[in-house]
The first five atom37 places (N, CA, C, CB, O) and aatype in JSON, in Angstrom:
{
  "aatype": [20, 20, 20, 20, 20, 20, 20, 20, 20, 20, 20, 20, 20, 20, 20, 20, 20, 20, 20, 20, 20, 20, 20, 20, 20, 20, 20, 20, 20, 20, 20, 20, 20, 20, 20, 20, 20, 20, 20, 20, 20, 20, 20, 20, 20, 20, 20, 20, 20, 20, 20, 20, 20, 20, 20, 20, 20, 20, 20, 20, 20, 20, 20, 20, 20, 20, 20, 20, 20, 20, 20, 20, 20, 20, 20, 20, 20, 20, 20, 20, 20],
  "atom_mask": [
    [1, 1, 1, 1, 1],
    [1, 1, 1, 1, 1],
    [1, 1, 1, 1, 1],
    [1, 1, 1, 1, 1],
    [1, 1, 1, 1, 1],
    [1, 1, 1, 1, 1],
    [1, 1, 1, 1, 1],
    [1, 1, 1, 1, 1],
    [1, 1, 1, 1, 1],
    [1, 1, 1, 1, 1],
    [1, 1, 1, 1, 1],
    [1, 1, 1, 1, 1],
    [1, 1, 1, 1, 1],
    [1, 1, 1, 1, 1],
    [1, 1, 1, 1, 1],
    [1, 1, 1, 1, 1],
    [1, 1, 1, 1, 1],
    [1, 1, 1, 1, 1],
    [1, 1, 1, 1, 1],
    [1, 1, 1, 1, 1],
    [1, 1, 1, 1, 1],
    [1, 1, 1, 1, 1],
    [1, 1, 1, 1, 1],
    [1, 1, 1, 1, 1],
    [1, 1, 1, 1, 1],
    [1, 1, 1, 1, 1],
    [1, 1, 1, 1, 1],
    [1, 1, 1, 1, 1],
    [1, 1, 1, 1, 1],
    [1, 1, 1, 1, 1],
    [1, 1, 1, 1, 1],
    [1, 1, 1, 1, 1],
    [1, 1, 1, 1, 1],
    [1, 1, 1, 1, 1],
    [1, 1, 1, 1, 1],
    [1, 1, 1, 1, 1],
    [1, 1, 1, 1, 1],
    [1, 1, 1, 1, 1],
    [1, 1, 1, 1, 1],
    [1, 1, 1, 1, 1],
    [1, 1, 1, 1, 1],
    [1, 1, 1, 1, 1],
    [1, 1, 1, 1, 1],
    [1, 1, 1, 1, 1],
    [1, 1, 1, 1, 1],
    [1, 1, 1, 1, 1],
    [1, 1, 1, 1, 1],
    [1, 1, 1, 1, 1],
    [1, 1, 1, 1, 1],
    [1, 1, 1, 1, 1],
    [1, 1, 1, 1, 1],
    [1, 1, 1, 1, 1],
    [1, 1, 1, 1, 1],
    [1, 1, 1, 1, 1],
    [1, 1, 1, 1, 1],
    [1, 1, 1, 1, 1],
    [1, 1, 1, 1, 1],
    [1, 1, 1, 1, 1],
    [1, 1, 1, 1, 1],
    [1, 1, 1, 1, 1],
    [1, 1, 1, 1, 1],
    [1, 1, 1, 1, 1],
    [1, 1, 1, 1, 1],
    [1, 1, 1, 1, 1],
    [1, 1, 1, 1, 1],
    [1, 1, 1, 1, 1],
    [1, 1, 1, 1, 1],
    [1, 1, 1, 1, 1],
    [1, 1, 1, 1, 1],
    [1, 1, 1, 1, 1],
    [1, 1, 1, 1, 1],
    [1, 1, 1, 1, 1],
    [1, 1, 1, 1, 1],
    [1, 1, 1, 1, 1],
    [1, 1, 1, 1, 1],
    [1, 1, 1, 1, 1],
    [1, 1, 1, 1, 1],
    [1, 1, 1, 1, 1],
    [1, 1, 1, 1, 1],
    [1, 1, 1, 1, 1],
    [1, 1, 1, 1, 1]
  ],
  "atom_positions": [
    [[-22.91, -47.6, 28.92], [-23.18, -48.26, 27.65], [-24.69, -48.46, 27.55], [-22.4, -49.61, 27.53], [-25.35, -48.93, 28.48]],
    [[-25.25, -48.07, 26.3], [-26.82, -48.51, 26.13], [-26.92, -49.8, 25.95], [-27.58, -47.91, 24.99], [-26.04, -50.55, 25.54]],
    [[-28.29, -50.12, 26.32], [-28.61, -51.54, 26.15], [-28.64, -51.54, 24.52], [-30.12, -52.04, 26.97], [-28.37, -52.64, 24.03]],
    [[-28.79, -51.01, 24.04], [-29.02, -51.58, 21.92], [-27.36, -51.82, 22.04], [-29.71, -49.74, 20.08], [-26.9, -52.86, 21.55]],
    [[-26.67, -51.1, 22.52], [-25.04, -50.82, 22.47], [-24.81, -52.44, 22.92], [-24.26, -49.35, 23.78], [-24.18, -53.18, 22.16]],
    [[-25.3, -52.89, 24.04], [-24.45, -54.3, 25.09], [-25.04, -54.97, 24.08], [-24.88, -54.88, 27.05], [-24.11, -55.55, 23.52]],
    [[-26.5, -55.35, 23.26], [-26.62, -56.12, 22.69], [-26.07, -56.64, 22.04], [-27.1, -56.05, 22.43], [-25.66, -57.8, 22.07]],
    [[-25.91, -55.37, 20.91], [-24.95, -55.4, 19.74], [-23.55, -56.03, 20.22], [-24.72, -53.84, 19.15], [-23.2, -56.94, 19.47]],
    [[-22.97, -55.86, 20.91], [-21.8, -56.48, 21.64], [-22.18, -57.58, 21.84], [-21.33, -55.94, 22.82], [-21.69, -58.26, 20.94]],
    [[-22.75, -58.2, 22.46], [-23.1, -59.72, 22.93], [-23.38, -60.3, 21.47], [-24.61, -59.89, 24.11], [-22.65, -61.27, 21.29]],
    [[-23.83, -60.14, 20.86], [-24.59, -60.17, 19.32], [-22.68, -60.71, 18.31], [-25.58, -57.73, 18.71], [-22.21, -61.78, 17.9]],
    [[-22.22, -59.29, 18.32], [-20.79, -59.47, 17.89], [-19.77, -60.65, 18.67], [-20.15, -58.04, 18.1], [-18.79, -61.17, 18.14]],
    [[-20.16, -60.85, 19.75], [-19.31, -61.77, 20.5], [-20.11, -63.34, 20.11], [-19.3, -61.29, 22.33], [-19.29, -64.16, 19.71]],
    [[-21.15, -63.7, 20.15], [-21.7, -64.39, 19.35], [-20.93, -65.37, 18.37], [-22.36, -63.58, 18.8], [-20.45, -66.5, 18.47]],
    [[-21.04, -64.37, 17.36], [-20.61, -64.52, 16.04], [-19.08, -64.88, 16.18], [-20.91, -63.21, 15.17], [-18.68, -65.56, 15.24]],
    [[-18.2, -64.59, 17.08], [-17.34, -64.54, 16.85], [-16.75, -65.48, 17.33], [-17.06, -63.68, 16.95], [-15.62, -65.64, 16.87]],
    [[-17.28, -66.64, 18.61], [-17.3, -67.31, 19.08], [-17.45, -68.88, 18.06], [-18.07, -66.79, 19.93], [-16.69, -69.83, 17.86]],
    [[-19.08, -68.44, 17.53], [-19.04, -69.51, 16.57], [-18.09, -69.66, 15.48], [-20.13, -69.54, 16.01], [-17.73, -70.73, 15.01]],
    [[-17.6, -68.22, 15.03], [-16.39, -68.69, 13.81], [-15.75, -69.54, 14.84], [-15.16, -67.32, 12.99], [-15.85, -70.72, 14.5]],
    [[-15.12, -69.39, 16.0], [-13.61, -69.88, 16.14], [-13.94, -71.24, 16.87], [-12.47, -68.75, 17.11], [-13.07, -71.68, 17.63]],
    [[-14.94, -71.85, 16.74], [-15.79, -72.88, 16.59], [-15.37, -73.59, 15.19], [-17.28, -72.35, 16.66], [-14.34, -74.18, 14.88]],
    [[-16.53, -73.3, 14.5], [-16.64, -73.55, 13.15], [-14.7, -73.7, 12.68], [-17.7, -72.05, 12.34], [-14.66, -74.59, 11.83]],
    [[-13.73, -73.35, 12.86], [-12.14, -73.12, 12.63], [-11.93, -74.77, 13.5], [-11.24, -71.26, 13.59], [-11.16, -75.44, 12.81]],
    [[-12.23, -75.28, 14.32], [-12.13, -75.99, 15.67], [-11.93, -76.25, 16.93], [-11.87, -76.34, 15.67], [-11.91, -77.2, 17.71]],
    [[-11.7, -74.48, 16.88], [-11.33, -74.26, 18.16], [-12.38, -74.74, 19.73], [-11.11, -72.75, 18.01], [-13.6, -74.73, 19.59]],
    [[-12.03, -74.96, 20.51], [-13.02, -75.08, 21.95], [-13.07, -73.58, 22.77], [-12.25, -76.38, 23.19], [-12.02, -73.02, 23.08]],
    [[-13.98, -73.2, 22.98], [-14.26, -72.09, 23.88], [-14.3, -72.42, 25.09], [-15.34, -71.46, 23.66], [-15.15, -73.14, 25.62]],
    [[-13.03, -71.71, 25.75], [-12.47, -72.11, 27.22], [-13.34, -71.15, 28.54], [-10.54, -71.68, 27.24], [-13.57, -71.53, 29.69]],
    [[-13.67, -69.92, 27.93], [-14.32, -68.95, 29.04], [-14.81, -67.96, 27.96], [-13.19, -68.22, 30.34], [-14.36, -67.93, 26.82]],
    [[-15.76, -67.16, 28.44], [-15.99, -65.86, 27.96], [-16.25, -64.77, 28.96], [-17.04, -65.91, 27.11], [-16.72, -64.94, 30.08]],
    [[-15.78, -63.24, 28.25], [-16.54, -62.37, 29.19], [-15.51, -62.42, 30.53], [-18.23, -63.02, 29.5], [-16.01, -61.9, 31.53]],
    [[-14.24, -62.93, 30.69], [-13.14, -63.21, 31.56], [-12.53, -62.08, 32.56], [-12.11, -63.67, 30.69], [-11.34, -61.76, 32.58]],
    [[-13.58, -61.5, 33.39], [-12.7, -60.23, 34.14], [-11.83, -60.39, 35.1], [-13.47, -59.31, 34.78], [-12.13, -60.83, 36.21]],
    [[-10.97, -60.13, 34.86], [-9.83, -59.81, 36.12], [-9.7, -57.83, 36.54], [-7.87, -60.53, 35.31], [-10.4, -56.99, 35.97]],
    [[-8.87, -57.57, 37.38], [-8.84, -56.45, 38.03], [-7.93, -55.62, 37.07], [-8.38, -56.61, 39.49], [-7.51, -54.58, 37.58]],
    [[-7.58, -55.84, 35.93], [-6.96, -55.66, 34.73], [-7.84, -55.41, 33.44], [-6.18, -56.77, 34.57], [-7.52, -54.63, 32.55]],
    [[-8.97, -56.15, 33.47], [-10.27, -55.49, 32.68], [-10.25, -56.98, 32.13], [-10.13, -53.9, 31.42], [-9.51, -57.85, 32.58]],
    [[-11.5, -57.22, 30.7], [-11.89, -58.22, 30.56], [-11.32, -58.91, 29.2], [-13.16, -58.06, 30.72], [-10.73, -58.08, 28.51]],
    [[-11.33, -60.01, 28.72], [-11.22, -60.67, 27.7], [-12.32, -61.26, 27.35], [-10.34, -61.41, 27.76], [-12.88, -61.94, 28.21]],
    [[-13.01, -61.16, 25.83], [-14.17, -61.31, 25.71], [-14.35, -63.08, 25.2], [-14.66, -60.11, 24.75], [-15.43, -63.66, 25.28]],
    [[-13.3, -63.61, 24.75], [-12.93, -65.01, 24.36], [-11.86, -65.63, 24.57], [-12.98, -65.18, 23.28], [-10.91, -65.32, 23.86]],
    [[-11.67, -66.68, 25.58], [-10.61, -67.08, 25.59], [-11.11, -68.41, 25.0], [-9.88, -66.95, 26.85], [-12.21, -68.95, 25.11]],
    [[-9.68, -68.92, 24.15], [-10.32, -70.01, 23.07], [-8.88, -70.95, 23.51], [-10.59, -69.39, 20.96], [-7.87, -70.64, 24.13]],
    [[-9.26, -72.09, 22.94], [-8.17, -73.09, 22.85], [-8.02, -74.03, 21.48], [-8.39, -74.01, 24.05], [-8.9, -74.85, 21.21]],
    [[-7.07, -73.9, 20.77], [-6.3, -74.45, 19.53], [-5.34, -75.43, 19.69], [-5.62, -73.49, 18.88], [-4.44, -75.31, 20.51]],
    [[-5.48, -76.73, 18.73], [-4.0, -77.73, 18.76], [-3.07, -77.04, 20.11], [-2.86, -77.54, 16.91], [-3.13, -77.15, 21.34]],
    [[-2.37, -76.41, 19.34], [-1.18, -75.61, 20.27], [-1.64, -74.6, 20.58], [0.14, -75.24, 19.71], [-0.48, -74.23, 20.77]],
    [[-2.21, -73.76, 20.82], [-2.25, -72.52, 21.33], [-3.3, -72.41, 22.72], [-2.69, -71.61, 20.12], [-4.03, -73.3, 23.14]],
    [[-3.13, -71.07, 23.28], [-4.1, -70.84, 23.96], [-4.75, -69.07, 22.74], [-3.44, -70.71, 25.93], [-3.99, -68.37, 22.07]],
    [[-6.18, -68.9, 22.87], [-6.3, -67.68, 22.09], [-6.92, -66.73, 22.87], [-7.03, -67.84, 20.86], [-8.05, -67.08, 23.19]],
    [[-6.47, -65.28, 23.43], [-7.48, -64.46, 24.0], [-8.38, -63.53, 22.66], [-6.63, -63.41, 25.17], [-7.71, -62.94, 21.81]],
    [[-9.4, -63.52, 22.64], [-10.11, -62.65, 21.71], [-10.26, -61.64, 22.43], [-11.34, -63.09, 21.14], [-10.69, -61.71, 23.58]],
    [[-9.87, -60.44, 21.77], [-10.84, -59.15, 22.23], [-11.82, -58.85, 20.53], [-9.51, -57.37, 22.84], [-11.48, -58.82, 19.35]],
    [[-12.95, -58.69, 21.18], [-14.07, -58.59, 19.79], [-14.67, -57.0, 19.76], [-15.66, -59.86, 20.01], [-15.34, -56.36, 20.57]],
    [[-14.11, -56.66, 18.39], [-14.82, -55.45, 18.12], [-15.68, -55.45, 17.12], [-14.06, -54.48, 17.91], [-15.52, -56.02, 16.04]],
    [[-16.82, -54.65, 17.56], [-18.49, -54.9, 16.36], [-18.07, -53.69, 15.39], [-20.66, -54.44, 17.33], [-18.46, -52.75, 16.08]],
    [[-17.68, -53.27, 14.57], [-18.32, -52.17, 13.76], [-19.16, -51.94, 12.96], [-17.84, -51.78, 13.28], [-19.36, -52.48, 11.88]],
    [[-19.83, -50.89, 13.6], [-21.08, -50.44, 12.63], [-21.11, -50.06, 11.44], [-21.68, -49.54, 12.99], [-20.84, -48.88, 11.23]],
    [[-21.4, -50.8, 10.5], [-21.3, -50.73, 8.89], [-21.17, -49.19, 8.14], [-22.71, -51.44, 8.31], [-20.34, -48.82, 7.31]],
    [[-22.34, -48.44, 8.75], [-22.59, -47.29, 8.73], [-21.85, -45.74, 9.3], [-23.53, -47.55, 9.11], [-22.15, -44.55, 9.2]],
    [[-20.61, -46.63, 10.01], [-20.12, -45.53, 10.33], [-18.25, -46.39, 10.04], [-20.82, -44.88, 12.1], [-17.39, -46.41, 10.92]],
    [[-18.07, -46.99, 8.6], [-16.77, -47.47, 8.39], [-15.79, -46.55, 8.53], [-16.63, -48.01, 7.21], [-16.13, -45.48, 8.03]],
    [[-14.85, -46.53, 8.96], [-13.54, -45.67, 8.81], [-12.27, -46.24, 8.24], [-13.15, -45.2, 10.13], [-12.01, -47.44, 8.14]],
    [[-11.53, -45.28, 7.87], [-10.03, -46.06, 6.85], [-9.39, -46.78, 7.71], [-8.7, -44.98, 6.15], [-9.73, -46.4, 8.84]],
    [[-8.55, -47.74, 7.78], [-7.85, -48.06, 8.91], [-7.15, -47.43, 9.64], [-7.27, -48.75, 8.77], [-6.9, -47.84, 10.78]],
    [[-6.56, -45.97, 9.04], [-6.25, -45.27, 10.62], [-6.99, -44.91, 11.71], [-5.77, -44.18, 10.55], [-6.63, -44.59, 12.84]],
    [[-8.32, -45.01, 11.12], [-9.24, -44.46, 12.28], [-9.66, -45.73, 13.03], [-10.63, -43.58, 11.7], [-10.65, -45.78, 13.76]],
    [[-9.12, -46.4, 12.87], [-10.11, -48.21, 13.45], [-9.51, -48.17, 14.92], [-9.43, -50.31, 12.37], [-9.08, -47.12, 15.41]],
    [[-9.53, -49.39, 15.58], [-9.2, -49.49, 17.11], [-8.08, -49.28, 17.08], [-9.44, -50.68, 17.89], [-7.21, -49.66, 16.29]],
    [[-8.0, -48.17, 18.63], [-6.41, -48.34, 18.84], [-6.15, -48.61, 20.17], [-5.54, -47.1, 18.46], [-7.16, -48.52, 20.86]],
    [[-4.77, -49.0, 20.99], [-4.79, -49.26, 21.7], [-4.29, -47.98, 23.2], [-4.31, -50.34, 21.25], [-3.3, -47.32, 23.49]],
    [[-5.41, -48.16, 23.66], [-5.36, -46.89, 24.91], [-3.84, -46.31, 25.5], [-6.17, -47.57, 26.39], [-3.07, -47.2, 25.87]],
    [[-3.49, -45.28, 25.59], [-2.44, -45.0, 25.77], [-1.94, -45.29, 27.06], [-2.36, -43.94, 25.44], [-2.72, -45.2, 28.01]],
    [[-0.7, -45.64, 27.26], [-0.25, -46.21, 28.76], [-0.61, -48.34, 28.64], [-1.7, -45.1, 30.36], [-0.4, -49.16, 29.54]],
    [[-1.04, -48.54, 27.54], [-1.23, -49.98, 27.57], [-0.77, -50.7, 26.7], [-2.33, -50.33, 27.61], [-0.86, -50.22, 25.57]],
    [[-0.08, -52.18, 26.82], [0.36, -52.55, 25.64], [-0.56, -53.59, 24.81], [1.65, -53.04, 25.9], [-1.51, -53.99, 25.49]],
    [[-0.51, -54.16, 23.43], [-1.46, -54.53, 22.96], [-1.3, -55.72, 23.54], [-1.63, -54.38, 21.68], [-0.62, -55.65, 24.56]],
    [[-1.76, -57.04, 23.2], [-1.62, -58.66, 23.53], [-0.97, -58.9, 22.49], [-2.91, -59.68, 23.68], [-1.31, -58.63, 21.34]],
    [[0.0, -59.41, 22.85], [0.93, -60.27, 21.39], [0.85, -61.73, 21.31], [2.71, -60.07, 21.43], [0.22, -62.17, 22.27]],
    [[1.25, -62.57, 20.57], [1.2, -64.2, 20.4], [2.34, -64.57, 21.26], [1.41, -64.85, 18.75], [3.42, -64.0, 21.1]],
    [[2.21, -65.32, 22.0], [3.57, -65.86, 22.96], [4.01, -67.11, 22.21], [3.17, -66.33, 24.76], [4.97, -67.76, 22.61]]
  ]
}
């Protein structure tokens, strides 16, 4: 990954942090690796616990929603428990 690339990521994680702030949430960890790979926000709500995974897209390169994130084959997505 390039460094303009991690920025931009840290930059997007940021932002995304303070929304779920600004909502009321408390930010429990970030950046969370296990041997399973990472979670970039784990948040905490009234009732919930929240894992964020945060994706930046570049304005300049929008795609329709079929082309947007998908989830790697052989893996399942995170659902709400």
């Amino acid at each position: 990954m390039t460094k303009t690339r991690q920025t931009l990521g840290q930059w997007g994680e940021e932002i995304a942090a303070k929304y779920l702030v600004a909502q009321g949430m408390v930010i429990l960890d970030r950046n969370w690796r296990t041997s399973a790979g990472e979670i970039d926000i784990i948040a905490r709500d009234v009732n919930a616990v929240i894992f964020c995974e945060q994706k930046l897209q570049d304005l300049r390169q929008v795609h329709p929603p079929a082309r947007g994130p998908t989830v790697p084959q052989g893996r399942q997505p995170f659902s709400r428990v």
